[in-house]
Predicted model as a PDB file, atoms N, CA, C, CB and O in Angstrom, pLDDT in the B-factor column:
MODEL        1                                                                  
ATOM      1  N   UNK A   1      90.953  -9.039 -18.830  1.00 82.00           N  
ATOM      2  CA  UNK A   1      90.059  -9.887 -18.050  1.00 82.00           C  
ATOM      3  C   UNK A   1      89.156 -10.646 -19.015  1.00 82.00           C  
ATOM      4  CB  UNK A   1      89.218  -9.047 -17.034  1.00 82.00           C  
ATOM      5  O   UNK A   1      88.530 -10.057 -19.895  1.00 82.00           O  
ATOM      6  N   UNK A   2      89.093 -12.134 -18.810  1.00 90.00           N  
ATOM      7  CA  UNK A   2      88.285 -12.551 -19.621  1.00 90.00           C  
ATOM      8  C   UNK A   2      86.515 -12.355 -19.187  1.00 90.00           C  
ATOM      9  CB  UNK A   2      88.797 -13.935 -19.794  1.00 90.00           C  
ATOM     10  O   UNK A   2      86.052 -12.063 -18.084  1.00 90.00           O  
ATOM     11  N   UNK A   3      85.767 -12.638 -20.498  1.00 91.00           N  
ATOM     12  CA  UNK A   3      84.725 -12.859 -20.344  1.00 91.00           C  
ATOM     13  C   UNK A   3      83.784 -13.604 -18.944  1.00 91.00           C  
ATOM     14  CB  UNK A   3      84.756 -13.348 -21.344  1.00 91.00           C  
ATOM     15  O   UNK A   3      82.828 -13.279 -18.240  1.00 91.00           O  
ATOM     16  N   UNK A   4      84.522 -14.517 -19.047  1.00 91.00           N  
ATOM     17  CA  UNK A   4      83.947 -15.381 -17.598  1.00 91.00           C  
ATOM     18  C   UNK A   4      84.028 -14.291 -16.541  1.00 91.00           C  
ATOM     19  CB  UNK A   4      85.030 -16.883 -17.023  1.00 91.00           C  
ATOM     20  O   UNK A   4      83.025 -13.924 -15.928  1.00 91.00           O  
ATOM     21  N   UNK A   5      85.083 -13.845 -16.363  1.00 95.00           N  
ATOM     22  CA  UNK A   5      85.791 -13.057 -14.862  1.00 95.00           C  
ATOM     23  C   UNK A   5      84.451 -11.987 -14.889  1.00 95.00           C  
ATOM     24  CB  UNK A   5      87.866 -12.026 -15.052  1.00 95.00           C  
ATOM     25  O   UNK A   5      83.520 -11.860 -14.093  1.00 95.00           O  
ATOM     26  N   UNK A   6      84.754 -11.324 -16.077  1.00 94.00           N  
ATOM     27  CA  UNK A   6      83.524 -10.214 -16.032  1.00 94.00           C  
ATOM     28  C   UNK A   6      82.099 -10.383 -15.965  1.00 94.00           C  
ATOM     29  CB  UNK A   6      83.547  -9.503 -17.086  1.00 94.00           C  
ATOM     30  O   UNK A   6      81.280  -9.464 -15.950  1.00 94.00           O  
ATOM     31  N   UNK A   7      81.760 -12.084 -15.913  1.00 95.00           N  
ATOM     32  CA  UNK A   7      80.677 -12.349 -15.904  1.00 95.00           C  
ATOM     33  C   UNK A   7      80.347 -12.795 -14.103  1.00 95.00           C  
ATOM     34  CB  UNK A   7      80.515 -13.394 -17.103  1.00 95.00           C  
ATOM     35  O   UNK A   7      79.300 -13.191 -13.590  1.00 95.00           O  
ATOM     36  N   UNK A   8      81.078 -12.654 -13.768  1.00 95.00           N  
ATOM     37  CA  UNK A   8      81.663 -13.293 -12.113  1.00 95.00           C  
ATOM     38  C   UNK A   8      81.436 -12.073 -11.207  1.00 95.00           C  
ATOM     39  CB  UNK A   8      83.632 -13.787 -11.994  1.00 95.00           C  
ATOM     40  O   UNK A   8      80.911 -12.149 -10.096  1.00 95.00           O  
ATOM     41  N   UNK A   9      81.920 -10.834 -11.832  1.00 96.00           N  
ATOM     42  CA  UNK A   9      82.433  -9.582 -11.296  1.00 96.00           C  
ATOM     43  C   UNK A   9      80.913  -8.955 -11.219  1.00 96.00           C  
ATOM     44  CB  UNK A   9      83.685  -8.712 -12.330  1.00 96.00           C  
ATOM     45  O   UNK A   9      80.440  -8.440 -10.206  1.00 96.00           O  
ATOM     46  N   UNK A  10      80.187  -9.107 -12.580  1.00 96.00           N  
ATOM     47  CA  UNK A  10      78.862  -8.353 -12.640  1.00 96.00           C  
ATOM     48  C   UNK A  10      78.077  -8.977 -11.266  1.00 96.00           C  
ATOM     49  CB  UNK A  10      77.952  -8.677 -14.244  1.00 96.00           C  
ATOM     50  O   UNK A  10      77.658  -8.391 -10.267  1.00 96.00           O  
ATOM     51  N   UNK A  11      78.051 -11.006 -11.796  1.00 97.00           N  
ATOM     52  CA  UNK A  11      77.092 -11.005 -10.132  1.00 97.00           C  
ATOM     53  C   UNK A  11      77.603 -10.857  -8.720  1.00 97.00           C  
ATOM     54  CB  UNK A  11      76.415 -12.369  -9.866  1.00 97.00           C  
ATOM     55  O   UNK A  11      76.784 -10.892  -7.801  1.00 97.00           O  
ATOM     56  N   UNK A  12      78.959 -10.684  -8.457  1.00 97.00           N  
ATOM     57  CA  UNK A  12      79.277 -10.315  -7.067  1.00 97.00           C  
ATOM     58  C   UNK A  12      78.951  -8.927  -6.976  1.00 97.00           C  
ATOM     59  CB  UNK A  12      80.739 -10.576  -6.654  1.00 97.00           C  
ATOM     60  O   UNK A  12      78.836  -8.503  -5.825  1.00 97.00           O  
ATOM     61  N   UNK A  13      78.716  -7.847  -8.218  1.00 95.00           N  
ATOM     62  CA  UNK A  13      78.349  -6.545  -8.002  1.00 95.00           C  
ATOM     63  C   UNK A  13      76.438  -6.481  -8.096  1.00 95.00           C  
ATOM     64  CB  UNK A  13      79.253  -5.580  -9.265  1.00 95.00           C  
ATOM     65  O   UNK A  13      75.768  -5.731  -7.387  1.00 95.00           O  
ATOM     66  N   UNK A  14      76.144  -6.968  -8.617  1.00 96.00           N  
ATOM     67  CA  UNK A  14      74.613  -6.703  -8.270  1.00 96.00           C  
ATOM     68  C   UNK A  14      74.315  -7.437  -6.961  1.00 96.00           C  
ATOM     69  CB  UNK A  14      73.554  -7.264  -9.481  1.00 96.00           C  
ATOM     70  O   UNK A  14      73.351  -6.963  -6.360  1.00 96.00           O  
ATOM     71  N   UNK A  15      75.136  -8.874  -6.155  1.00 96.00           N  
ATOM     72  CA  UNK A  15      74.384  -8.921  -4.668  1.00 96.00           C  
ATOM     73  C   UNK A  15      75.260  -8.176  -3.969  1.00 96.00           C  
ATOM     74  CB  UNK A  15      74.148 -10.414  -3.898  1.00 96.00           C  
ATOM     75  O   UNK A  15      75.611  -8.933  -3.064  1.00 96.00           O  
ATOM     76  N   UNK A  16      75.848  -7.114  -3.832  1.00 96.00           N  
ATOM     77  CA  UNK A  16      76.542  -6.506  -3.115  1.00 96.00           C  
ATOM     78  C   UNK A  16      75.587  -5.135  -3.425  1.00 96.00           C  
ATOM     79  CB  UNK A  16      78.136  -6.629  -3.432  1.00 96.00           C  
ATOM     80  O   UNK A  16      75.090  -4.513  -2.487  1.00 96.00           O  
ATOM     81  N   UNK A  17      75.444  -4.851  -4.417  1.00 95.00           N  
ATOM     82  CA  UNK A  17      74.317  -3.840  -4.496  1.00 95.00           C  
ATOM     83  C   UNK A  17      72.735  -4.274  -4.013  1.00 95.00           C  
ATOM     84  CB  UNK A  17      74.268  -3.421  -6.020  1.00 95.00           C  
ATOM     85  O   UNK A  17      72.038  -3.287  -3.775  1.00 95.00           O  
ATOM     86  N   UNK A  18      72.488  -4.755  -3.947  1.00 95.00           N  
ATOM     87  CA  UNK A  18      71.180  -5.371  -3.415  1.00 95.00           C  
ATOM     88  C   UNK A  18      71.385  -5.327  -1.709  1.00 95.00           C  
ATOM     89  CB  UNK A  18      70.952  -7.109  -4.075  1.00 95.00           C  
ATOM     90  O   UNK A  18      70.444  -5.013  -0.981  1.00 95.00           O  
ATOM     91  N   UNK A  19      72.398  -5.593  -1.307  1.00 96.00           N  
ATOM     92  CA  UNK A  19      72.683  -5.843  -0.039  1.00 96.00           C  
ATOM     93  C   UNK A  19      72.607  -4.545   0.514  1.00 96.00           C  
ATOM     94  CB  UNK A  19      73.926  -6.538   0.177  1.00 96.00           C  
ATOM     95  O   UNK A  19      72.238  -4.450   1.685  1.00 96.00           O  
ATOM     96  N   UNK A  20      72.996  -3.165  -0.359  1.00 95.00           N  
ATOM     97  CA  UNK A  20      73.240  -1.931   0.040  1.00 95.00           C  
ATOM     98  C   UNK A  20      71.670  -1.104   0.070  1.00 95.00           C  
ATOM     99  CB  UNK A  20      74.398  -1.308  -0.996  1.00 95.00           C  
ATOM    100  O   UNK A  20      71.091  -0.458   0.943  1.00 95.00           O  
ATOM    101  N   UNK A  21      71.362  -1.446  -1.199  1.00 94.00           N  
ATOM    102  CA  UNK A  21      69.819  -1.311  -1.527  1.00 94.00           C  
ATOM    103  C   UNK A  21      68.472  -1.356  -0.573  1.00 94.00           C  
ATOM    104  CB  UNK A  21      69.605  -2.325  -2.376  1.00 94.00           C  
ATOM    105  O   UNK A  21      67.590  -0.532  -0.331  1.00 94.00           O  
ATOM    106  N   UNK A  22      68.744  -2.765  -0.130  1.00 95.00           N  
ATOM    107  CA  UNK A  22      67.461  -3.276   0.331  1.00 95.00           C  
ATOM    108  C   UNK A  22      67.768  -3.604   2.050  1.00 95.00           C  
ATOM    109  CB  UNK A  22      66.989  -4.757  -0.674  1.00 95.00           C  
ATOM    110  O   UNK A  22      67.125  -4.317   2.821  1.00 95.00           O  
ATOM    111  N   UNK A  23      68.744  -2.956   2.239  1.00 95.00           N  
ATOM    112  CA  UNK A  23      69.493  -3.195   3.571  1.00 95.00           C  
ATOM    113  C   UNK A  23      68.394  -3.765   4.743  1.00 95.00           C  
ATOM    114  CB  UNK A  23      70.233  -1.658   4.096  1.00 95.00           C  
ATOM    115  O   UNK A  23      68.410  -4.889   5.244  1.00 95.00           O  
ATOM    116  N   UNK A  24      67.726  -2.998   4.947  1.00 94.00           N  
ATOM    117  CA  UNK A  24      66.741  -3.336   6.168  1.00 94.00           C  
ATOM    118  C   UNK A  24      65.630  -4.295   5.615  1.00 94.00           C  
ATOM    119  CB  UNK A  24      65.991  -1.902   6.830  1.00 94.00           C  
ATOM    120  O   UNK A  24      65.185  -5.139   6.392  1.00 94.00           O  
ATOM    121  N   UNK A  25      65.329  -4.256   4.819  1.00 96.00           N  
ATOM    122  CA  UNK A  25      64.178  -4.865   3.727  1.00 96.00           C  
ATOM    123  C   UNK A  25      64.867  -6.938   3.701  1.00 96.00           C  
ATOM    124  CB  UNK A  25      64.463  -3.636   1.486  1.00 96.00           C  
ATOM    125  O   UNK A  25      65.681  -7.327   2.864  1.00 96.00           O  
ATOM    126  N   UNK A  26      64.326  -7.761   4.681  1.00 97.00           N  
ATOM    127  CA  UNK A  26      64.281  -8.902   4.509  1.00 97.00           C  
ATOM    128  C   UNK A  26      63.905  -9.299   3.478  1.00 97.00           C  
ATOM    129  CB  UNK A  26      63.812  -9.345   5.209  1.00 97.00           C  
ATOM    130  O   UNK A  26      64.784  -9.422   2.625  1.00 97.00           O  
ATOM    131  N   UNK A  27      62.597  -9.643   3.115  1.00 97.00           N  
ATOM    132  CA  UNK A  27      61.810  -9.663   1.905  1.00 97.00           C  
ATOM    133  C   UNK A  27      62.204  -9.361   1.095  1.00 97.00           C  
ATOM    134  CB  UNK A  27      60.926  -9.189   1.790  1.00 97.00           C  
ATOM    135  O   UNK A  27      62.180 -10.378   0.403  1.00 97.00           O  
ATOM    136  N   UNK A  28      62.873  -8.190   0.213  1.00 96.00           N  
ATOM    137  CA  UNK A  28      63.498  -7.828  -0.814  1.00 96.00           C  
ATOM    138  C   UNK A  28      64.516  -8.160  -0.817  1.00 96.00           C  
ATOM    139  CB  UNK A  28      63.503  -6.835  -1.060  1.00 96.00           C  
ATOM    140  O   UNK A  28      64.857  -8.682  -1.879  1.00 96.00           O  
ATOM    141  N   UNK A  29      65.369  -8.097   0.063  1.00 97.00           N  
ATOM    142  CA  UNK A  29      66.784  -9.237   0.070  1.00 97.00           C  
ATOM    143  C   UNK A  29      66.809 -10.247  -0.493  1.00 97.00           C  
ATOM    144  CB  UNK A  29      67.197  -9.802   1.194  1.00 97.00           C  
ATOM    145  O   UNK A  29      67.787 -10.473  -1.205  1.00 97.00           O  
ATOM    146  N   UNK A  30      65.719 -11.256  -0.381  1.00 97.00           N  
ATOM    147  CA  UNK A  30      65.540 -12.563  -0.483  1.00 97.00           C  
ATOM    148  C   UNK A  30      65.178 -12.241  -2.126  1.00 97.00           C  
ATOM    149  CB  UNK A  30      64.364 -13.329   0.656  1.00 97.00           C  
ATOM    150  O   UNK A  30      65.936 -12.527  -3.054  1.00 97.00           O  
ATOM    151  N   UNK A  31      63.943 -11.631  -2.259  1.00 97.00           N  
ATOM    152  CA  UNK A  31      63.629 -11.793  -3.479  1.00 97.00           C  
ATOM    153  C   UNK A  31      65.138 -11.334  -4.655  1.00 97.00           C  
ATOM    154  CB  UNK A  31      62.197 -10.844  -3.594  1.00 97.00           C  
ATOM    155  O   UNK A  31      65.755 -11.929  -5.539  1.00 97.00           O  
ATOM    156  N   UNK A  32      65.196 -10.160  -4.104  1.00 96.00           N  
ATOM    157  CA  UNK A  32      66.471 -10.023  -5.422  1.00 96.00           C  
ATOM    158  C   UNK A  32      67.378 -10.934  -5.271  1.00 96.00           C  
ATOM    159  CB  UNK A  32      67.391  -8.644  -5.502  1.00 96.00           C  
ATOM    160  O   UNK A  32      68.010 -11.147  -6.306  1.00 96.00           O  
ATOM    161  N   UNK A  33      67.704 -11.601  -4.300  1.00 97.00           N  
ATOM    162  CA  UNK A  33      68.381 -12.724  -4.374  1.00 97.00           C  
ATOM    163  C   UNK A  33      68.201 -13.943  -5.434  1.00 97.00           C  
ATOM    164  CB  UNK A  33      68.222 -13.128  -3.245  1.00 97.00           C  
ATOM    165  O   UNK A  33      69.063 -14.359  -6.209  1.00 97.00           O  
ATOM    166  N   UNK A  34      66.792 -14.441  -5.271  1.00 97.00           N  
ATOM    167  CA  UNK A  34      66.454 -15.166  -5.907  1.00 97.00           C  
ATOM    168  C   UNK A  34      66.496 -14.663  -7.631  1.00 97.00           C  
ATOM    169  CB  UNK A  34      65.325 -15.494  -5.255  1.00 97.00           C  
ATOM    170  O   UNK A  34      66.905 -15.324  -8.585  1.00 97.00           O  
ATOM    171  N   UNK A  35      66.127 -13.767  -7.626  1.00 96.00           N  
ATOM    172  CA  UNK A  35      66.004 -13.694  -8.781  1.00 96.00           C  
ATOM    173  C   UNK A  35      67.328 -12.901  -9.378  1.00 96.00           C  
ATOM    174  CB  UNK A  35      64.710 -13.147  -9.001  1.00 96.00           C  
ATOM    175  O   UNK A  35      67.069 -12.500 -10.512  1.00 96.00           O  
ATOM    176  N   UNK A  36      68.200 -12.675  -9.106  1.00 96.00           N  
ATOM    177  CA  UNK A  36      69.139 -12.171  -9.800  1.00 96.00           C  
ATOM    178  C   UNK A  36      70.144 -13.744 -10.212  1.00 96.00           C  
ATOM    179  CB  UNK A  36      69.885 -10.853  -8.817  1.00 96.00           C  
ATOM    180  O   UNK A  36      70.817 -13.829 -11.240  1.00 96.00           O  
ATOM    181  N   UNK A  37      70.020 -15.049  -8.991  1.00 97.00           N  
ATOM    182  CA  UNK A  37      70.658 -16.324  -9.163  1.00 97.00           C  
ATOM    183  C   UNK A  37      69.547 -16.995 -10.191  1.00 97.00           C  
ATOM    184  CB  UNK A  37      70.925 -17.179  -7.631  1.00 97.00           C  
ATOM    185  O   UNK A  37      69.828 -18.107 -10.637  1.00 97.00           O  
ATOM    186  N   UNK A  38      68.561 -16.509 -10.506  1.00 97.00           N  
ATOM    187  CA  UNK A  38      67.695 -17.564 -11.285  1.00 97.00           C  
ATOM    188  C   UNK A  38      68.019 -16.628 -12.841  1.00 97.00           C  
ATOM    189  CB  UNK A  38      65.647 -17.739 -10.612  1.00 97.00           C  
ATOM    190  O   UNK A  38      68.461 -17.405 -13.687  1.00 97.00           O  
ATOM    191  N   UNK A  39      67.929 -15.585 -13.222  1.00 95.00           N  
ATOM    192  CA  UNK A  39      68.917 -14.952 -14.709  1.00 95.00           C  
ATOM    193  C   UNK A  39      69.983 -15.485 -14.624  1.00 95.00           C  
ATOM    194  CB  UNK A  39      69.332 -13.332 -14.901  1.00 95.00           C  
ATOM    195  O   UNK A  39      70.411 -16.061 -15.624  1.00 95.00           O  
ATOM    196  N   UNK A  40      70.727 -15.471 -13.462  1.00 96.00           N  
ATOM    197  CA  UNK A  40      71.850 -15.902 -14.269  1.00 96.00           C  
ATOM    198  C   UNK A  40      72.670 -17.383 -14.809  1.00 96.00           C  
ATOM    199  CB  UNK A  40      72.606 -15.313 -13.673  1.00 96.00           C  
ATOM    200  O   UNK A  40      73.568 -17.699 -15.589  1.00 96.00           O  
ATOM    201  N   UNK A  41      71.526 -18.168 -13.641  1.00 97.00           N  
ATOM    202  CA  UNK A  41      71.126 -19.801 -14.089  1.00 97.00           C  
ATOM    203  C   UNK A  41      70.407 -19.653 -15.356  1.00 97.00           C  
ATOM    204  CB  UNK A  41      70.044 -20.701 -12.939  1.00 97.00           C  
ATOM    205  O   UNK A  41      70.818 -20.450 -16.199  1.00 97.00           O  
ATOM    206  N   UNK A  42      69.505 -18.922 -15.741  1.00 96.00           N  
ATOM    207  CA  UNK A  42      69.206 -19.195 -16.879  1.00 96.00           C  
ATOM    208  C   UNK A  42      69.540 -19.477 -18.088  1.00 96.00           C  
ATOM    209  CB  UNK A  42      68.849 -18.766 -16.975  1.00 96.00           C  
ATOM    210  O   UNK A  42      69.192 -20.144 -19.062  1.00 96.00           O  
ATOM    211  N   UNK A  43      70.765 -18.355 -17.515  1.00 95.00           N  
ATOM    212  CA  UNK A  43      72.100 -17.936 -19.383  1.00 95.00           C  
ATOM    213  C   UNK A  43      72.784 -18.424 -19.099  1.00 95.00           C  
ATOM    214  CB  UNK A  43      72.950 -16.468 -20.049  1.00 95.00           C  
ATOM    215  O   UNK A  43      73.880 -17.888 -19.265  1.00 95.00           O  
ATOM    216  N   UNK A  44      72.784 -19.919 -18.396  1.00 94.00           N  
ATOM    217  CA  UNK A  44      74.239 -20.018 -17.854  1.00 94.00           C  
ATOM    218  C   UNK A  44      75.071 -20.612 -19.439  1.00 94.00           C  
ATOM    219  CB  UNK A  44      74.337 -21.359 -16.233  1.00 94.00           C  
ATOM    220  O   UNK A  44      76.249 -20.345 -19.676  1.00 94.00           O  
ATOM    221  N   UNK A  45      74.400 -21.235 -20.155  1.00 94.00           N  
ATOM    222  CA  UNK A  45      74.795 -21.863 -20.938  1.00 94.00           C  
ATOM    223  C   UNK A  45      74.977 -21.057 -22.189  1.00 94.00           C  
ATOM    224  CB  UNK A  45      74.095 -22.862 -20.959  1.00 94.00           C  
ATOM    225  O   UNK A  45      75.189 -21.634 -23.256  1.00 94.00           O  
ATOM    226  N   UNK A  46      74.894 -19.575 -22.101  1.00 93.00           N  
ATOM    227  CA  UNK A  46      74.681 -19.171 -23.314  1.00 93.00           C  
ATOM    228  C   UNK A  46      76.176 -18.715 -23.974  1.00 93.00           C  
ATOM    229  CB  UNK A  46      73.585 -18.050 -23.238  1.00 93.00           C  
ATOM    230  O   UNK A  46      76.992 -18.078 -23.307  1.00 93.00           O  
ATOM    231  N   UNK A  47      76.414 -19.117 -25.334  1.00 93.00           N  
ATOM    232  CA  UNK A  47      78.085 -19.123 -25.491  1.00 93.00           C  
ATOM    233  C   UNK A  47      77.952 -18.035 -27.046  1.00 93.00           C  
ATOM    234  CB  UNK A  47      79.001 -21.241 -25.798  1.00 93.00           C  
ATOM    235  O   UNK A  47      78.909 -17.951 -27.815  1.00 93.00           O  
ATOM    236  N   UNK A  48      76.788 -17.371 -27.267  1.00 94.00           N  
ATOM    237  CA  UNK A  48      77.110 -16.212 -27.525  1.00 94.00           C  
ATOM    238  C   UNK A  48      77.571 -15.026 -27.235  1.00 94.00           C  
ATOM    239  CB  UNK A  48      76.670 -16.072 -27.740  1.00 94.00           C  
ATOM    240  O   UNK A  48      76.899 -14.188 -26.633  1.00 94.00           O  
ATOM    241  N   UNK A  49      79.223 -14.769 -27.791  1.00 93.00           N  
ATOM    242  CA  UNK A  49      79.589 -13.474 -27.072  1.00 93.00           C  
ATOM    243  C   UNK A  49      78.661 -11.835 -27.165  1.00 93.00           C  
ATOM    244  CB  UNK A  49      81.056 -13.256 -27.664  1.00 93.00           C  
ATOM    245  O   UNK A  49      78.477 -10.955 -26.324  1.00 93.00           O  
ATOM    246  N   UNK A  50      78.248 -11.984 -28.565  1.00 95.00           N  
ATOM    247  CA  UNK A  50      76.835 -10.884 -28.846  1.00 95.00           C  
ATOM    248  C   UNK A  50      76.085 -11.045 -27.874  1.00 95.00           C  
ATOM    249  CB  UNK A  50      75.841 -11.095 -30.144  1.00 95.00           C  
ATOM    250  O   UNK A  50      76.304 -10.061 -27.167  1.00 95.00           O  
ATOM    251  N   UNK A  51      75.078 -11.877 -27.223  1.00 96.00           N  
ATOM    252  CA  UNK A  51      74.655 -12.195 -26.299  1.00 96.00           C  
ATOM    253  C   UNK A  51      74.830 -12.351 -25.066  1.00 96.00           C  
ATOM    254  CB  UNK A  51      74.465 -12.689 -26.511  1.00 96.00           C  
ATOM    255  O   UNK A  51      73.880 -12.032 -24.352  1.00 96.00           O  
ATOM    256  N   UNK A  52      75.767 -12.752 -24.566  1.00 95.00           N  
ATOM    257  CA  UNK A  52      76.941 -12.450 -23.357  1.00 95.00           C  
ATOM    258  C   UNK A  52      77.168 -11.171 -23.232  1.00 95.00           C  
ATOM    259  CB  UNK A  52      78.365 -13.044 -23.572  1.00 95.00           C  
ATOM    260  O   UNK A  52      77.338 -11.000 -22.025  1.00 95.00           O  
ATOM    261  N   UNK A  53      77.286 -10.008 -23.864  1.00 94.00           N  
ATOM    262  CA  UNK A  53      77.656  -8.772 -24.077  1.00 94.00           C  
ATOM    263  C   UNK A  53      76.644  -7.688 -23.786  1.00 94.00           C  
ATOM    264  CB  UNK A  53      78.069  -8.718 -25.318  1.00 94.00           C  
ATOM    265  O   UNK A  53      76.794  -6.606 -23.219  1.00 94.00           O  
ATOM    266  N   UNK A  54      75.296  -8.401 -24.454  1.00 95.00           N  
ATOM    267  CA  UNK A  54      74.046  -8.196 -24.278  1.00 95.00           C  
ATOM    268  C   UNK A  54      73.492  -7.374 -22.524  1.00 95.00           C  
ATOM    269  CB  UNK A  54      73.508  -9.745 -24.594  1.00 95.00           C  
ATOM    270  O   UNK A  54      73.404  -6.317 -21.900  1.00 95.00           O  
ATOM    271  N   UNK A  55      73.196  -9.294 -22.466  1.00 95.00           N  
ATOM    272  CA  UNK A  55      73.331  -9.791 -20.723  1.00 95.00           C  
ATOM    273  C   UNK A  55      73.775  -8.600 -19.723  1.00 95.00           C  
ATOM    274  CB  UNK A  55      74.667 -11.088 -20.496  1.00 95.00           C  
ATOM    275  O   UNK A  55      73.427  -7.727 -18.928  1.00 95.00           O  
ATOM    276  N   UNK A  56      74.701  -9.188 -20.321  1.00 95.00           N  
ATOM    277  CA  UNK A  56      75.839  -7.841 -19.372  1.00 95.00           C  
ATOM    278  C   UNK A  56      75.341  -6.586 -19.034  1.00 95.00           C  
ATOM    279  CB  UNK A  56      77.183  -7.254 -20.239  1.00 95.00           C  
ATOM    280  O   UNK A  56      75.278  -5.994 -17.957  1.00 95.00           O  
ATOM    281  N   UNK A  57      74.967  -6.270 -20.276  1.00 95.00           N  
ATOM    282  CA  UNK A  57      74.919  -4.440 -20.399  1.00 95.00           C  
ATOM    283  C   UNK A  57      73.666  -4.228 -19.548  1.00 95.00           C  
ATOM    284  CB  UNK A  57      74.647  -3.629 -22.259  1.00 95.00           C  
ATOM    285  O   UNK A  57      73.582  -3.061 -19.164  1.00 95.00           O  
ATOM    286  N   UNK A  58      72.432  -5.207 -19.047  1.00 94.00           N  
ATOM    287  CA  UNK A  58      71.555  -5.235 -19.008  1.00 94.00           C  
ATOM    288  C   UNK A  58      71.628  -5.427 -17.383  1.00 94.00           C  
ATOM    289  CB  UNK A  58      71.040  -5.979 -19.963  1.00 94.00           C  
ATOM    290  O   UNK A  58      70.626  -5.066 -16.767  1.00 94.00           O  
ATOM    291  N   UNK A  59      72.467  -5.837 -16.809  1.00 93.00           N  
ATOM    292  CA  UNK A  59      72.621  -6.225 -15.758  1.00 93.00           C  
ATOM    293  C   UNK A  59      73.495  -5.253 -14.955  1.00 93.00           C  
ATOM    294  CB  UNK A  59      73.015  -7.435 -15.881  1.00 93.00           C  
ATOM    295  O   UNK A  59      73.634  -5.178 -13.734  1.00 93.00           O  
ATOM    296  N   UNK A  60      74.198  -4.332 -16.199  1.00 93.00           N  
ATOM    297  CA  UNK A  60      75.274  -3.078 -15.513  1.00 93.00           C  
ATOM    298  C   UNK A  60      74.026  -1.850 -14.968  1.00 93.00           C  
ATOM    299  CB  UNK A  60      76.654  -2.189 -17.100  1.00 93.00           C  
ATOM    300  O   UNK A  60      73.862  -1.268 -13.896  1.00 93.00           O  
ATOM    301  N   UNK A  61      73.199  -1.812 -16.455  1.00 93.00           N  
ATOM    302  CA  UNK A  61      72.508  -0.542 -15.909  1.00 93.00           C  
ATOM    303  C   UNK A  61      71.419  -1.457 -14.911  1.00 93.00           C  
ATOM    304  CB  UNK A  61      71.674   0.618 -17.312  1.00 93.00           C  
ATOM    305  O   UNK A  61      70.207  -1.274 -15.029  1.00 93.00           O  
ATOM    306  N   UNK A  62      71.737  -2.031 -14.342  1.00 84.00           N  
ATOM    307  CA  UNK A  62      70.449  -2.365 -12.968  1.00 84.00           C  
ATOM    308  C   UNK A  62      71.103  -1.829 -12.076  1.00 84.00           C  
ATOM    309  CB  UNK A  62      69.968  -4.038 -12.395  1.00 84.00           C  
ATOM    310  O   UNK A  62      70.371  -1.476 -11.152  1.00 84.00           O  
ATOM    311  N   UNK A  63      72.661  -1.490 -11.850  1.00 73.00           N  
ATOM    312  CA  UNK A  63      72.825  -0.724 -10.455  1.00 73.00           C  
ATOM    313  C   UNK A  63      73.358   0.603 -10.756  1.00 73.00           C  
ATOM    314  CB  UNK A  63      73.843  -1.467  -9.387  1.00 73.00           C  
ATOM    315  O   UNK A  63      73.681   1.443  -9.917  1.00 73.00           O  
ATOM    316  N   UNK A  64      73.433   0.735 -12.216  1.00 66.00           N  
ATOM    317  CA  UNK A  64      73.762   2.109 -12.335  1.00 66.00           C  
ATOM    318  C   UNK A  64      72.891   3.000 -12.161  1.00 66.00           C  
ATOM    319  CB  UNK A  64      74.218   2.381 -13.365  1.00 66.00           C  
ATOM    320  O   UNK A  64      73.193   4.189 -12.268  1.00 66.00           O  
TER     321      UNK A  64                                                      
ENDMDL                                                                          
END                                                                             
């Protein structure tokens, strides 16, 4: 699987975890929403794989 895919896979798994998370919680829905699409707009451009790798790891242990 390339890089991209796994970068695809992480954010369909953190709003699917958020969704499980914050289930009844409107407000927190929204917010982790927002802010899990605004990280990852941030890096969107970032074409370090060290960094990309980084990202990642950082974003795995948020639902682990």
């Amino acid at each position: 699987m390339g890089q991209a895919a796994k970068v695809l896979q992480l954010f369909k798994t953190l709003h699917r975890t958020r969704q499980q998370v914050f289930k009844n919680d409107p407000r927190a829905l929204e917010a982790a929403r927002i802010k899990i699409n605004e990280e990852f707009k941030s890096n969107k451009s970032e074409t370090s794989p060290k960094k990309i790798e980084e990202l990642m790891k950082i974003g795995s242990d948020t639902f682990l």
